[in-house]
C-alpha positions in Angstrom: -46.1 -162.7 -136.9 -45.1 -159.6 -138.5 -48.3 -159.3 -140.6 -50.5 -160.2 -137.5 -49.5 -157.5 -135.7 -50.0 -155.2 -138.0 -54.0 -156.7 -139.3 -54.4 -156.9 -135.0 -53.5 -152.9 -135.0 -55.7 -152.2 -138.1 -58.4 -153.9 -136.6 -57.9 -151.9 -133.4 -58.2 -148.8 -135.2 -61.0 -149.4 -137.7 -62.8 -150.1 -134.4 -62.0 -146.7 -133.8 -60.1 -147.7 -130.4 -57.2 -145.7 -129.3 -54.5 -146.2 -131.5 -50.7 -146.0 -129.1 -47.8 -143.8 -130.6 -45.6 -147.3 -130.1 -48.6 -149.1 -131.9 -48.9 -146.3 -134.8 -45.4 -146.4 -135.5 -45.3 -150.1 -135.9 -48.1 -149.6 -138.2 -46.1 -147.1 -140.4 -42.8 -149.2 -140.0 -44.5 -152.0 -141.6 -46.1 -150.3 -143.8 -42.6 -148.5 -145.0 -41.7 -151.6 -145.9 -43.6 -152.8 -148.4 -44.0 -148.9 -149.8 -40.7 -149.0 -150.6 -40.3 -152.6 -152.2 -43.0 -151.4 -154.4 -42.7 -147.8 -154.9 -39.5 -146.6 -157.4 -38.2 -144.7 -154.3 -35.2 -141.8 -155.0 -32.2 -143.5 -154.4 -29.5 -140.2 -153.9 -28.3 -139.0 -150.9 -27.7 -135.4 -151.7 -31.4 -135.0 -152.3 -32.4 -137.2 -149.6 -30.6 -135.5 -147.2 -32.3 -132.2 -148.3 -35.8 -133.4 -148.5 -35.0 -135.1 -144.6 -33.5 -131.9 -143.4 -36.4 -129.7 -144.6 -38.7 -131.8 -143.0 -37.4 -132.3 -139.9 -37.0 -128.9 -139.8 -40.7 -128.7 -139.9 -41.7 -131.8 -138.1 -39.8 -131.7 -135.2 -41.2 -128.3 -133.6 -44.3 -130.0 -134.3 -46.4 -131.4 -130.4 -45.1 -134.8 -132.1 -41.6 -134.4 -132.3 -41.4 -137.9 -130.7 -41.8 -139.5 -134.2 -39.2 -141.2 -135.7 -39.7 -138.6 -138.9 -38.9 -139.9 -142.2 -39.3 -138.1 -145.7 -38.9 -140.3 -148.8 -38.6 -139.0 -152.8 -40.8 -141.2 -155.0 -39.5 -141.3 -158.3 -42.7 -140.6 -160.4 -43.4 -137.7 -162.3 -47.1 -138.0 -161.3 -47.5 -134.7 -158.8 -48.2 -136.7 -155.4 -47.8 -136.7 -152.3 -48.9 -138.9 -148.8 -48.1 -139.7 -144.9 -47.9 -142.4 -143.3 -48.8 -143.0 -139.8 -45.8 -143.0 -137.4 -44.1 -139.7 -139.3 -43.5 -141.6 -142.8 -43.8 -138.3 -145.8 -43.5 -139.3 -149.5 -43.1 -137.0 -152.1 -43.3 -137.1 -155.5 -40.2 -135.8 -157.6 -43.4 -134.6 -160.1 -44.5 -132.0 -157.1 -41.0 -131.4 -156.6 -40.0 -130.1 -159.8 -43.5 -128.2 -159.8 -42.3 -126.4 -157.3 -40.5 -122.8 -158.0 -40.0 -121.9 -154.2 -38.8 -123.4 -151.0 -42.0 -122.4 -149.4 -44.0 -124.4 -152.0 -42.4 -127.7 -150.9 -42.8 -126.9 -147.3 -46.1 -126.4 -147.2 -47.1 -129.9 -149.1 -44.6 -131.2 -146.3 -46.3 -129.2 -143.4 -49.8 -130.2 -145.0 -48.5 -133.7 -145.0 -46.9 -133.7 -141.5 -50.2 -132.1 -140.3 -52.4 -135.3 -141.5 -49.7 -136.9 -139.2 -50.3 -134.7 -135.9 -54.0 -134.7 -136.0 -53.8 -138.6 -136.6 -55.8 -138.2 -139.7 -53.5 -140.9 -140.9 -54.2 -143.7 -138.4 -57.9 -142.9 -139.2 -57.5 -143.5 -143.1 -55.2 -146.3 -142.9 -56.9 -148.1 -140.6 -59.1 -148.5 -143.6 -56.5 -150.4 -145.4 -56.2 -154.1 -145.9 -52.5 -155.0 -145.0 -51.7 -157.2 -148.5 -53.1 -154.1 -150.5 -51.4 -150.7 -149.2 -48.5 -150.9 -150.8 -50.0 -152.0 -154.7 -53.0 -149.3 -153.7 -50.2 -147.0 -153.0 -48.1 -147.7 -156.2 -51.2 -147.2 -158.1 -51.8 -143.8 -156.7 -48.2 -142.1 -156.7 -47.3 -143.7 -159.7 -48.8 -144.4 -163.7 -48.1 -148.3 -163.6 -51.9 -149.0 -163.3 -53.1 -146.9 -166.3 -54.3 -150.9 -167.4 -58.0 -151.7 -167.1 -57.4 -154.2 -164.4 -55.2 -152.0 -162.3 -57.9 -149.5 -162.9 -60.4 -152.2 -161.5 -58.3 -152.5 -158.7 -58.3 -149.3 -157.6 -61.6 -148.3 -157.8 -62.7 -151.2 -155.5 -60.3 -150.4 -153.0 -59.9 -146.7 -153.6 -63.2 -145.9 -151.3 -62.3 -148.1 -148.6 -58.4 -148.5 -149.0 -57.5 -145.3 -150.1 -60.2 -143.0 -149.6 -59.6 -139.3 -149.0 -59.4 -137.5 -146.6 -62.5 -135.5 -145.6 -62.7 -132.3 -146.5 -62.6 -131.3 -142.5 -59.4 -133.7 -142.1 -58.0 -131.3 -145.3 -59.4 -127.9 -143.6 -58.1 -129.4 -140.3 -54.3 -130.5 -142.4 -54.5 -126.7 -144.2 -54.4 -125.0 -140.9 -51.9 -127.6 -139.0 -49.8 -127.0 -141.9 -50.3 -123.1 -141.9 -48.8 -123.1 -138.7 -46.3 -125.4 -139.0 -44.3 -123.6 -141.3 -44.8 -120.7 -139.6 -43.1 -122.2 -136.8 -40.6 -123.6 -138.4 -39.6 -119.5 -140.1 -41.0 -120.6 -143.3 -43.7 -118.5 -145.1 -46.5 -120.1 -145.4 -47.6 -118.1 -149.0 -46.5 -121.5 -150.5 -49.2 -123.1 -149.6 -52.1 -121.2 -151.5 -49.3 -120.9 -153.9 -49.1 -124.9 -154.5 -53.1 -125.0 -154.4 -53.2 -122.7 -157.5 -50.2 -124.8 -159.3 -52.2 -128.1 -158.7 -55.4 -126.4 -160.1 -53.7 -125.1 -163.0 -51.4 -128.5 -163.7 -55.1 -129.8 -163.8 -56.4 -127.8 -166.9 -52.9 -128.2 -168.6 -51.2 -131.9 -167.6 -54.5 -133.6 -165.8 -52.9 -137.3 -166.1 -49.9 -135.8 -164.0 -52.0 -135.1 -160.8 -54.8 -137.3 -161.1 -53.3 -139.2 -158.4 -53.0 -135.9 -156.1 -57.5 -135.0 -156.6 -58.4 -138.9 -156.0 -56.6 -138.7 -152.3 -56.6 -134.9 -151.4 -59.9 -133.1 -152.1 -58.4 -130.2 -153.3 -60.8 -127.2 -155.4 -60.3 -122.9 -155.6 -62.4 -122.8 -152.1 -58.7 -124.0 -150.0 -56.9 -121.1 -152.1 -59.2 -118.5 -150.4 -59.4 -120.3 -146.9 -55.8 -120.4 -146.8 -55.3 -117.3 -148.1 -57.7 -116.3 -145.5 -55.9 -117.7 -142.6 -52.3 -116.1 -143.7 -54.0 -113.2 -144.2 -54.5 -113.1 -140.2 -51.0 -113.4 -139.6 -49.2 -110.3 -138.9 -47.2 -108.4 -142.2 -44.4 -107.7 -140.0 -44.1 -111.9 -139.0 -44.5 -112.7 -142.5 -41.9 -110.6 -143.6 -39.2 -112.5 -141.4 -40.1 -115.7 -142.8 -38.3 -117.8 -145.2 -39.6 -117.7 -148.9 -36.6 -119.3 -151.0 -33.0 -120.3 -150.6 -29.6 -121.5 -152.8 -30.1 -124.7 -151.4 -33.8 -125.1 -152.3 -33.0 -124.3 -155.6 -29.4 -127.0 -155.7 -32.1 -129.7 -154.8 -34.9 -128.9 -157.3 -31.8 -129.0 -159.7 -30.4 -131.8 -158.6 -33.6 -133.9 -158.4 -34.7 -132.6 -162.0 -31.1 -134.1 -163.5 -31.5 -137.4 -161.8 -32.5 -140.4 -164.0 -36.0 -141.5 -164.2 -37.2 -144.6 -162.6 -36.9 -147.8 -164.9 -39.9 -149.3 -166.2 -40.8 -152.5 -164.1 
């Protein structure tokens, strides 16, 4: 019954029908569920209380603070990160321990949280055949379908099933996410900051964020624009706002000394 609900709401949305709050949370709920059968999710509460609090943080000053807001740790080293529709953010502990800032991790989870608040995410998943998100998913945030026939598998479903975003959905997710931390106190230097850490972990480590350029159209053009935008932010503002903390820097720790997933 389950699994009809969820194919009637995808088919509601690929006919690009209004999509209800109640329905799009369904549609993430369900979709949580097999994410995180497949996916090798962070299983600590320490960090997962961190990663939860800094989001919420964000997320719930946001015009959708109705969501029931949920922010997950994948543990991959691949630098990833995605939403899901109903206010469901996974991160990658790769991006994590990329990060050398608290702002850096907000802004992914602003960026992320603003895919969610424009409804980008209803848009793109409505894409999605039910019985493939979550292996489509695995494949992305994760290495375990560096085979030939995983690589098949994604390439026929990565255009429909897990196409990215468009680059006006990113512009549109940049901005959202801009202003989001903003709200939230946070600076948002961390976000052109992360762009130039993903562009550079490309030239150095490209395996690790292959994942991150085949869903997120990122290249040196979002550096400037957000740049840009912060840029039109008063200096006195941006000097009240959050950069780092202690606790920032107890997670990153934390997360880095945690065991990697086992092999499945």
């Amino acid at each position: 019954m389950r699994a009809k609900v969820f194919l009637g709401l995808l088919t509601v949305a690929v006919a690009g029908c209004g999509v209800s709050t109640q329905q799009e949370v369904q549609m993430g709920q369900s979709e949580v569920q097999q994410i995180n059968r497949q996916l090798p999710i962070l299983n600590d509460a320490e960090a997962n209380r961190y990663i939860n609090v800094l989001g919420d943080s964000i997320a719930r000053l946001t015009e959708r603070s109705d969501l029931p807001w949920a922010f997950y740790i994948v543990n991959s080293p691949e630098i990833n990160a995605f939403a899901v529709p109903g206010g469901f953010i996974y991160v990658n502990r790769g991006l994590i321990e990329r990060t050398a800032t608290m702002d850096q991790l907000a802004g992914v989870l602003g960026h992320e949280i603003g895919h969610v608040v424009k409804r980008h995410t209803v848009k793109q998943m409505g894409q999605m055949n039910a019985a493939n998100v979550g292996v489509v998913l695995l494949c992305v945030l994760t290495k375990v379908c560096n085979s030939q026939a995983g690589q098949v598998g994604i390439n026929a479903a990565g255009s429909a099933i897990f196409s990215k975003f468009s680059r006006n959905d990113e512009r549109e997710a940049d901005d959202v996410g801009i202003a989001n931390v903003v709200r939230a106190h946070i600076s948002p230097a961390g976000i052109p900051q992360m762009f130039q850490i993903l562009m550079s972990a490309r030239q150095s480590t490209p395996g690790l964020v292959d994942g991150w350029f085949a869903t997120h159209p990122t290249e040196e053009a979002r550096i400037a624009d957000t740049q840009a935008k912060i840029d039109l932010i008063s200096p006195a503002v941006l000097r009240t706002l959050t950069v780092d903390s202690p606790a920032f820097q107890n997670f990153k720790s934390r997360v880095a000394a945690l065991p990697a997933a086992e092999r499945r």
